[in-house]
MIBA-252675 format. One record per residue (C-alpha): x, y, z; residue in one letter. Coordinates in pm, whole numbers, plus 32768, in hexadecimal, padded with zeros to 4 digits. Each point is the difference from the previous one (the first is absolute). Layout:
% MIBA-252675
XYZa...
% end
This chain:
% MIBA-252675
0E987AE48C15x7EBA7F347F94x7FBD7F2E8120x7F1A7F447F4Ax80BC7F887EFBx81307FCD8106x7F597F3780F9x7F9A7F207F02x815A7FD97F75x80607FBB8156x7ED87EBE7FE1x80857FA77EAAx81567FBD80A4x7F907F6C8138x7F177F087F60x81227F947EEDx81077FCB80F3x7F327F3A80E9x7F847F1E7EE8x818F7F817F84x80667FC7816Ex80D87EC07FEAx7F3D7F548105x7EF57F4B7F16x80FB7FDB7EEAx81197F4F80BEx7EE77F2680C6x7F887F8F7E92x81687F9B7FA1x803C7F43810Fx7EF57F477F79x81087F407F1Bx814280028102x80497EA6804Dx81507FEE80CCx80CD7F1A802Cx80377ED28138x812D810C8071x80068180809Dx7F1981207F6Ax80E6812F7FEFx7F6781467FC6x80C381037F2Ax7F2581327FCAx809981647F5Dx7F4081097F7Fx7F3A813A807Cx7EB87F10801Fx810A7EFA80BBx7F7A800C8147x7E857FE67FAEx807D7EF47F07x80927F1E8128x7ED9806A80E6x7EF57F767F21x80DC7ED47F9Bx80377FD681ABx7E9180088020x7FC67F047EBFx81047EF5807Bx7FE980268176x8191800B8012x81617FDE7F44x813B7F8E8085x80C481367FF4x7FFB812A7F34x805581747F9Dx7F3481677F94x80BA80C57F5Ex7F3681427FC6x800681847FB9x805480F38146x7EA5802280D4x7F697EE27F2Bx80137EF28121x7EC4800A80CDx80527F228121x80967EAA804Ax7FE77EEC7F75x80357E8780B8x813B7F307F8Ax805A81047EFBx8105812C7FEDx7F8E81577F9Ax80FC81067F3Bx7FD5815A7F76x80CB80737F07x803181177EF3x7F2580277EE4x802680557ECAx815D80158059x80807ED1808Ex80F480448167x80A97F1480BFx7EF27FA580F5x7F707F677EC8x81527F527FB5x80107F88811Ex7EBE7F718024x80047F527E98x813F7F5080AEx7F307F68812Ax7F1A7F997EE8x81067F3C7F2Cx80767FA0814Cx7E8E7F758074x800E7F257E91x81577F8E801Fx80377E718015x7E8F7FBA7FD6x7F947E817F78x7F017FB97ED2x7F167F968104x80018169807Ex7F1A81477F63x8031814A8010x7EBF80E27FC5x808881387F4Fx7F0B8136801Fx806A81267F14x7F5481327FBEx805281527F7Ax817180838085x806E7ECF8048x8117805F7F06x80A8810280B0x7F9D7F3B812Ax808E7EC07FF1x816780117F97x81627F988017x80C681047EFAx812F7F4E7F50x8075815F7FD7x804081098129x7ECF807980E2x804581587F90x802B7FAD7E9Bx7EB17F417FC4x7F4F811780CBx809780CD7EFDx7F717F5C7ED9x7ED0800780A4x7FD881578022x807580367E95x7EF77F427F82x7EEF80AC80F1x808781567F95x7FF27FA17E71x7EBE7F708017x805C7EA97FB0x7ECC7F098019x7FD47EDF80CAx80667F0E7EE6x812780C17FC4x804D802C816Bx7FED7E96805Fx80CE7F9A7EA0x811180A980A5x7FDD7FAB8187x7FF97E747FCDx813E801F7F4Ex80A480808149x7F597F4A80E5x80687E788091x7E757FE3804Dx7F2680997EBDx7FD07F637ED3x7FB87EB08083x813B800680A9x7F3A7FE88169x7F6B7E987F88x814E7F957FAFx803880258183x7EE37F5E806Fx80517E977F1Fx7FAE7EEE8019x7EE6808280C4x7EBC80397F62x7F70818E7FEDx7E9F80638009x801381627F9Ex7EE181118013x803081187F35x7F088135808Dx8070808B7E5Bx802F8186800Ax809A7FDE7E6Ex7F17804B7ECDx7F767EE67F82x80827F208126x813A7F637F60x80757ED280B8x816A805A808Cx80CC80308130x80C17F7E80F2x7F747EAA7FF6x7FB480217E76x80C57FAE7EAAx8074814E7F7Fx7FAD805B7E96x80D481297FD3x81397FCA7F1Bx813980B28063x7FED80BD7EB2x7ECF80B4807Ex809E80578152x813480677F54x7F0C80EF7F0Cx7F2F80808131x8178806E80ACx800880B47EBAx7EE680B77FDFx802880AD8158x817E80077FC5x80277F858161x80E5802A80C4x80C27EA3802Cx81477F548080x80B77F027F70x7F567F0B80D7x7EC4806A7FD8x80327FD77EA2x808A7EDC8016x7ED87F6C8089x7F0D80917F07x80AB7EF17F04x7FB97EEA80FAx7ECB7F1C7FBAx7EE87FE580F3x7F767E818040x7EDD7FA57EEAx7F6F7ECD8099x7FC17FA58165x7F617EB4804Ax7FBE801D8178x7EF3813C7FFCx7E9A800A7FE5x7F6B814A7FC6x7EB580B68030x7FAA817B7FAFx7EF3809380BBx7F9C81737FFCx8013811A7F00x7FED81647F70x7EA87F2A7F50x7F637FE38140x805B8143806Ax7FA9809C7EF5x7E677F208014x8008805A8185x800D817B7F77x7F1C7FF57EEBx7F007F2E80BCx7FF1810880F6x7FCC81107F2Ex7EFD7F4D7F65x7F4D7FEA8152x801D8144800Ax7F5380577ECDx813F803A7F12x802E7F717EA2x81397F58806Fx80F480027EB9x81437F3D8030x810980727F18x80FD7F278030x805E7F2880FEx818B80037F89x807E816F8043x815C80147FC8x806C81837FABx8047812E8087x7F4080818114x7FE581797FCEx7F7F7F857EA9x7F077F2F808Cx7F6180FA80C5x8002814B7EEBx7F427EF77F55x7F157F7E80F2x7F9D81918031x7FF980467E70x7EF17EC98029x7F48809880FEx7FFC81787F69x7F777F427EA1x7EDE7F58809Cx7FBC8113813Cx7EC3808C7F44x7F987E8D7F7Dx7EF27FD6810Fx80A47EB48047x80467F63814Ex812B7F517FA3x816D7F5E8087x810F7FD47F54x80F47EE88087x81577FBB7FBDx80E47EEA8095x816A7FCE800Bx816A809F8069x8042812D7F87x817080C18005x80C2812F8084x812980827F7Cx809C80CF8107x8055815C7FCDx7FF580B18128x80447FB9818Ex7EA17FEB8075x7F2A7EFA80C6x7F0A7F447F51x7F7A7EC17F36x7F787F8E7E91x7E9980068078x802B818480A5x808F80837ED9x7EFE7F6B7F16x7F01809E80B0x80A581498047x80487FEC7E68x7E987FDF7FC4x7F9C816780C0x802680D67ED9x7F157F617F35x7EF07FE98102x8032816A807Cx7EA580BD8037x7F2B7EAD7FB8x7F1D7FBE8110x7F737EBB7F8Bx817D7F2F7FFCx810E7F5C80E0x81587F477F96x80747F318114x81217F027FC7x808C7EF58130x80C77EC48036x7F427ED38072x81147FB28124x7FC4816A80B8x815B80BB7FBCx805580A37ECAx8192800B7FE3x80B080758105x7EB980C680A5x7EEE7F9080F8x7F1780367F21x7F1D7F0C7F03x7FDE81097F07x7F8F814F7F95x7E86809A7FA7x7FB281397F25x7EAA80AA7F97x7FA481697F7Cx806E80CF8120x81747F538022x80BA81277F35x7F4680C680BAx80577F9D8139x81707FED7F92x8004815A7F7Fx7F5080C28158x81377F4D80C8x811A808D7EE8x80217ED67F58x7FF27F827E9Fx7FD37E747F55x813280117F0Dx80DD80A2810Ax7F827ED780D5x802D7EF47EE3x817280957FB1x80737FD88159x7F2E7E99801Fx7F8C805B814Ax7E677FB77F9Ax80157F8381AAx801E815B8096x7F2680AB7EEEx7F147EF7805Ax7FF280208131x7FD8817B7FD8x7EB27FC37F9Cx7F747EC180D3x80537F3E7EA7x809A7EDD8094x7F6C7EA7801Fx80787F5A8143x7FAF7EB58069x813E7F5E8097x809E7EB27F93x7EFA7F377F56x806F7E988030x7FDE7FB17E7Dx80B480A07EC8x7F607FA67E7Cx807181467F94x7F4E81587FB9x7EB080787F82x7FCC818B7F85x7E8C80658006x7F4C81107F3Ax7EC680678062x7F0580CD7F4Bx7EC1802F810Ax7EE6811C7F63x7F3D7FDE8134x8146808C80C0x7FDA813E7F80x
% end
């Protein structure tokens, strides 16, 4: 392994994260929160959601009640007045059901007087929920559309069709009091929806989305896909703070520092992961005898489709996809993470590759396709000290894959 060029990945990820912590950003929208002469509730759901209601704790110097409802190991200690829950991510369980109950529950019979500040960050959508199908049924869906590789957008289409809380559906709860929602965005090009937001889907394109994946559904569920989401709410104010951008700037800034030509590609990734990576490599293997000291940044949420048993997540196998290319060059690293610490169902953040990955690989009987077939880029990983560990972040804009081309690290 290059140490070089892996302790300064190691920098590059450090110095990004820490620069779209939701501290600053939910201080400076509480610039605009003016509440009501009733009770401030606190609703926060998300894998940031604790940090969220920390910083907005520290900002207002108390709420009236409250609820965190966050990823397993993402609460990092107590907080006064307000109830912290852990629940399953990306597949929502019933500790999650259960704690979306206490928070329709907490809003329940509120006046006009009364405001409820509504903290949402990425997850919150397998997070907060109330199924209007089965438990086991939505779970399900949900792992058909992680297994097919269904975006985001296409994920969410679906989910606030089943759900008596997404798609605005949550706001409707809270009337006639007034929402001040803070959305930490983790969706390219930071559409306004959720919970507390108007939904602009259309049945037709949920019904189409069903389609192309040929999911799986029940009556019910399909039912539900023909139902109409609410396209108006007149009680919610809302404020988007944090992005892939940033991320992405955080990155590139430090590269810059570090005496890279930082070159942001896009800041809208939306493809498949593998992909993503052979590329990144082909990249580096075009310019490795350039003479250039040069980064190559891409932001966004990539996709897996699952065909094998294995442990891992979309930033790991990008990386682990880029080895090939980069096999025998001394002068270039791939290294891929997720701003919010854990990359799918691992402990990891992401995954980092240079020249002497296959290598490495290969001396301990193992091969990158055989890897890739099986999805299990964790273990082959962390064959070769290729993971990128950091624990839960606090924050979550997305992901940012970095290719670096260093001819001094030869």
């Amino acid at each position: 392994m290059n140490q070089h060029l892996r302790k300064q990945a190691e920098t590059i990820l450090q110095n990004s994260i820490a620069a779209v912590l939701p501290d600053r950003a939910v201080e400076k929208a509480l610039t605009s929160f003016r509440p009501g002469n009733g009770r401030i509730l606190l609703v926060a759901a998300g894998k940031a959601a604790w940090q969220m209601a920390r910083a907005a704790m520290n900002t207002l110097g108390r709420v009236d009640d409250g609820i965190v409802i966050t990823k397993y190991g993402h609460v990092q200690g107590a907080l006064p007045g307000i109830t912290c829950r852990e629940a399953g991510h990306p597949v929502p369980d019933d500790n999650g059901f259960a704690a979306t109950a206490q928070a329709l529950e907490l809003v329940q019979d509120l006046t006009a007087e009364d405001t409820v500040l509504f903290l949402l960050s990425g997850g919150g959508s397998a997070l907060l929920e109330r199924p209007l199908i089965s438990a086991a049924e939505l779970q399900d869906i949900t792992r058909q559309l992680l297994a097919c590789g269904a975006d985001i957008v296409e994920m969410n289409t679906i989910r606030k069709r089943l759900s008596a809380v997404k798609g605005g559906r949550f706001a409707q709860a809270c009337a006639p009091a007034r929402i001040y929602s803070i959305v930490l965005s983790d969706i390219l090009g930071d559409p306004l929806e959720g919970p507390a937001c108007p939904d602009r889907s259309t049945c037709d394109e949920a019904v189409a989305i069903a389609r192309k994946y040929n999911l799986q559904l029940s009556d019910q569920a399909w039912s539900l896909l023909w139902q109409e989401t609410p396209k108006a709410l007149d009680n919610v104010t809302s404020c988007i703070t944090g992005s892939v951008r940033e991320l992405c700037a955080a990155a590139a800034e430090t590269c810059a520092a570090m005496g890279y030509e930082p070159v942001l590609l896009t800041d809208r990734l939306v493809c498949e992961a593998r992909e993503v990576g052979s590329f990144l490599g082909s990249m580096l293997q075009t310019h490795a005898r350039s003479g250039r000291k040069v980064a190559f940044l891409a932001g966004g949420e990539t996709v897996v489709h699952l065909t094998g048993q294995g442990k891992g997540g979309r930033n790991q196998e990008l990386a682990l996809a880029a080895a090939p290319a980069l096999e025998g060059l001394a002068n270039a690293a791939v290294f891929s993470f997720g701003s919010d610490g854990t990359d799918g169902p691992t402990d990891a953040a992401g995954g980092y590759v240079d020249g002497d990955t296959v290598t490495g690989l290969r001396a301990k009987g193992l091969e990158v396709s055989a890897i890739l077939k099986d999805n299990d880029a964790y273990h082959g990983l962390q064959a070769v000290d290729g993971l990128l560990m950091t624990g839960p972040t606090g924050t979550n804009v997305n992901d940012v894959a970095v290719a670096l081309l260093d001819h001094t690290a030869e």
